[in-house]
N, C-alpha and C positions, 0 to 999 in steps of 0.2 A: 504493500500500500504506500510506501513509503514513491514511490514514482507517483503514484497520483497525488501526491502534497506536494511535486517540483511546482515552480511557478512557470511552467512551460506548456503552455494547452499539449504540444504533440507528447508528452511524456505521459501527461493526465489520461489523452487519449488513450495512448498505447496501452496503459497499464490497466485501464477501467475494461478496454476490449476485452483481455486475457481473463483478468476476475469475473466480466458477463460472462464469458463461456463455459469457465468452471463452474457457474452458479448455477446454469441450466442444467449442470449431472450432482456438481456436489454443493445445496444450500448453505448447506450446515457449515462449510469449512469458510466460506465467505461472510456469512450471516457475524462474523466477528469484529467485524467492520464494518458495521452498521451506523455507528457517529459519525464515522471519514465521510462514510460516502451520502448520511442526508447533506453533509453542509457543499457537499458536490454540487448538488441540486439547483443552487441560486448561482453557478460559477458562470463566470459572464458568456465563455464560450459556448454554445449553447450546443454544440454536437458532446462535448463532455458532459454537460446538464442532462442533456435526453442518456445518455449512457448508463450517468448514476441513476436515474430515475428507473430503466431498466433494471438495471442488476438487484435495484433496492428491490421490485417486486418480484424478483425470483428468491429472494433471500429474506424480506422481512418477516413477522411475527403476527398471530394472532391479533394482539391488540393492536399492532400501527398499523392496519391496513385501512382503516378508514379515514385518519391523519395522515398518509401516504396519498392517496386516493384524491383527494383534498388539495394536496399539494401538486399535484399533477396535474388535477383540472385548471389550475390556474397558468402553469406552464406551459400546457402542450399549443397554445395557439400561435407560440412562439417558438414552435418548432419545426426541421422540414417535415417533409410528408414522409420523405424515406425512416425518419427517426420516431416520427408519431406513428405509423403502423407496425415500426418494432415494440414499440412499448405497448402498444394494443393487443399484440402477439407474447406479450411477459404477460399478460393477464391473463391468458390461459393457464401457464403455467403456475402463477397465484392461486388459481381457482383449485387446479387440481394437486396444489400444498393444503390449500385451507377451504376447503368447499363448503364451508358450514359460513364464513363472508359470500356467498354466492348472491343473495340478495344485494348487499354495499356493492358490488361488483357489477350489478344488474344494471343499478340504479345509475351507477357513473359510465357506462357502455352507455344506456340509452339519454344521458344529457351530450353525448358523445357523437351520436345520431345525429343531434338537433343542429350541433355548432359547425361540423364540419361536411362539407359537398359533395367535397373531394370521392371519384366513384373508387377509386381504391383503398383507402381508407374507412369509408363507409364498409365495402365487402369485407374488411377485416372485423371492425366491431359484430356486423354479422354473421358473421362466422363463428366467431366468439360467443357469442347469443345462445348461437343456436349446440356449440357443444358444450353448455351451461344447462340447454332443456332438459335433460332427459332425469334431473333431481329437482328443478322448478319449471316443470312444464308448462302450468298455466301461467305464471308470469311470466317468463321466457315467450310462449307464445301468443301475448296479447301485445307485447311490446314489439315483436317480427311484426303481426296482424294490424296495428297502428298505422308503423312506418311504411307501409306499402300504401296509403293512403294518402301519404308527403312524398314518396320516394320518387325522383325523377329519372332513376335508371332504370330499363326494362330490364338488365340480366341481372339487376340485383333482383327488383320485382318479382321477376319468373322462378330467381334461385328460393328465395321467400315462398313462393306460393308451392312450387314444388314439396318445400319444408312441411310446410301446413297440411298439402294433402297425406305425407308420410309421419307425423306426428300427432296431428290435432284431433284425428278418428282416437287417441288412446285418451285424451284429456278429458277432465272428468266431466265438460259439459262442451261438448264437440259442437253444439246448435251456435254459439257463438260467433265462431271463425269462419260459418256461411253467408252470411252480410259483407264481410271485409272479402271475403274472392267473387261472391256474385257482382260484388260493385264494381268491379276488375274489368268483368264481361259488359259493362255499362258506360261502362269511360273512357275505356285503355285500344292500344296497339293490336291488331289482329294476333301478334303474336302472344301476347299476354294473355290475350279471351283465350284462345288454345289451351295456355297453361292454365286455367283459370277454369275450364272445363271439365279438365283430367282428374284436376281437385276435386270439384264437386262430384266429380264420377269417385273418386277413393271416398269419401265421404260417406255416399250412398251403400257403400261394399261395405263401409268397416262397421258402419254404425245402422243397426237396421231398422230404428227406428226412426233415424230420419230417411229411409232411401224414399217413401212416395212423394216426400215435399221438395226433394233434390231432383227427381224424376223432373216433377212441373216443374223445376226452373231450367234443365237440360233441355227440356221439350221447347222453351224460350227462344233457346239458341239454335232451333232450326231454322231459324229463317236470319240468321246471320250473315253479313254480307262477305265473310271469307271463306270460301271452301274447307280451309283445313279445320278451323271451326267449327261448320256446319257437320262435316263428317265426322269430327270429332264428338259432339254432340250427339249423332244418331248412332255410331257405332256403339256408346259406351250407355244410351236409353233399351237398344236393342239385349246389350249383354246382360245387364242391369234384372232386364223386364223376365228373364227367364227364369228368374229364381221366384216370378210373384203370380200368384191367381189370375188367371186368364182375365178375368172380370177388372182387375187391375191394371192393366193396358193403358198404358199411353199412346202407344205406336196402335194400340190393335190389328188389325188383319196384314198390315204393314211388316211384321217380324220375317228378318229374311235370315239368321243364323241360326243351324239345323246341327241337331247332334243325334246321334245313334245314343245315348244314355247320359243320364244324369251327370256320371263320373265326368264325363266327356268334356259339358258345359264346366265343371266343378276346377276342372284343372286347365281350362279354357280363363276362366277372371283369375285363377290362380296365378298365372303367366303372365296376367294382361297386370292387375294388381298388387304382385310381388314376383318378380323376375329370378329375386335372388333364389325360388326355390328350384327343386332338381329335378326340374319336369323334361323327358323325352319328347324336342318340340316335332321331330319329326315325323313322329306316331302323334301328335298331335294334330302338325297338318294334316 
């Protein structure tokens, strides 16, 4: 530590580099020098400022993380962008030291949202977010569900909704997160209503008591004015509809996917709604 007390920003640099990177495998051996490195924080150079602020969240303590946290909102507008999405990137690694700050953690991500535009930056806080949900899922995913209503990037947008349709079917009240992506289908980029489709299609699959009010809103989007929409729409009302009492029909006499048995269709949405499973797709075709 004693190179980062030279009065030389490149010694400061150099030395803070080395201690980041041991801190990301070993905390504990740097967390020793935790005095040195807050009063790093205010050093005028501000590529050693963003360094110590890094290393400080892979190394600091239960109790200073929201005194940390604090101290960083105030700093980071004054830093680059390449140094604000590493430090964006040390707070996963905070998280997964002290997961039990996972809300402080939440909260300063999503004021994180608000200040900065920047679409790579943003993707990092998001990303952050979202490997936060899976211990605070409903707050994790009402704060994704939000921001996709401010958000001015469609690949964030679509990375988000994508999220929603693979997480928010488990949350403990899924009817929620259907207003934030039908709105999608209402305002947004033909590519968005797409993604914004598929969701509401996994919605219908995971959670069965809302699949007939998802139904009528999929049935909406038939008369969409972009093809891959449209079809998107009807393929996933058609797959949907097989599992419900005839009488239940929204397409009625209109159903044109045909299976030789139950199994058939069963590992037909299985494929379509979970990829990851180890379905023989050729015996499928």
């Amino acid at each position: 530590m004693l190179a980062g007390q030279s009065s030389k920003p490149v010694n400061k640099y150099a030395a803070l580099r080395v201690m980041n990177r041991v801190a990301s495998h070993q905390p504990n051996v740097v967390s020793i020098c935790q005095n040195e490195l807050e009063t790093l924080i205010t050093d005028g150079n501000r590529s050693v400022a963003s360094l110590a602020i890094s290393t400080l969240l892979k190394t600091c303590n239960e109790d200073s993380v929201q005194k940390l946290l604090k101290q960083i909102a105030n700093y980071l507008p004054d830093l680059g962008i390449d140094f604000r999405i590493e430090i964006i990137q040390s707070t996963q690694l905070l998280y997964q030291r002290i997961p039990k700050k996972a809300i402080t953690l939440l909260k300063f991500l999503t004021d994180c949202l608000k200040e900065d535009g920047n679409i790579k930056f943003r993707e990092a806080v998001v990303d952050t977010i979202m490997l936060i949900t899976p211990s605070h899922r409903e707050s994790a995913l009402m704060i994704l569900a939000e921001h996709i209503e401010d958000c001015e990037h469609p690949h964030i947008q679509t990375k988000i909704i994508n999220f929603l349709a693979e997480q928010g079917p488990k949350a403990t009240n899924p009817s929620v997160y259907i207003r934030f992506i039908y709105n999608r289908i209402n305002l947004e980029r033909s590519v968005i209503r797409a993604a914004a489709v598929s969701a509401l299609a996994a919605f219908a699959n995971g959670v069965p008591t809302l699949k007939r009010s998802v139904l009528q809103l999929l049935r909406k989007c038939l008369d969409d004015s972009d093809d891959e929409v449209r079809e998107r729409a009807y393929f996933y009302i058609v797959l949907i509809e097989q599992s419900l009492p005839a009488e239940q029909s929204v397409l009625g006499e209109e159903l044109s996917i045909t299976a030789e048995s139950d199994n058939e269709l069963e590992e037909l949405r299985d494929f379509v709604f979970d990829p990851s499973q180890n379905i023989d797709v050729d015996a499928l075709e």
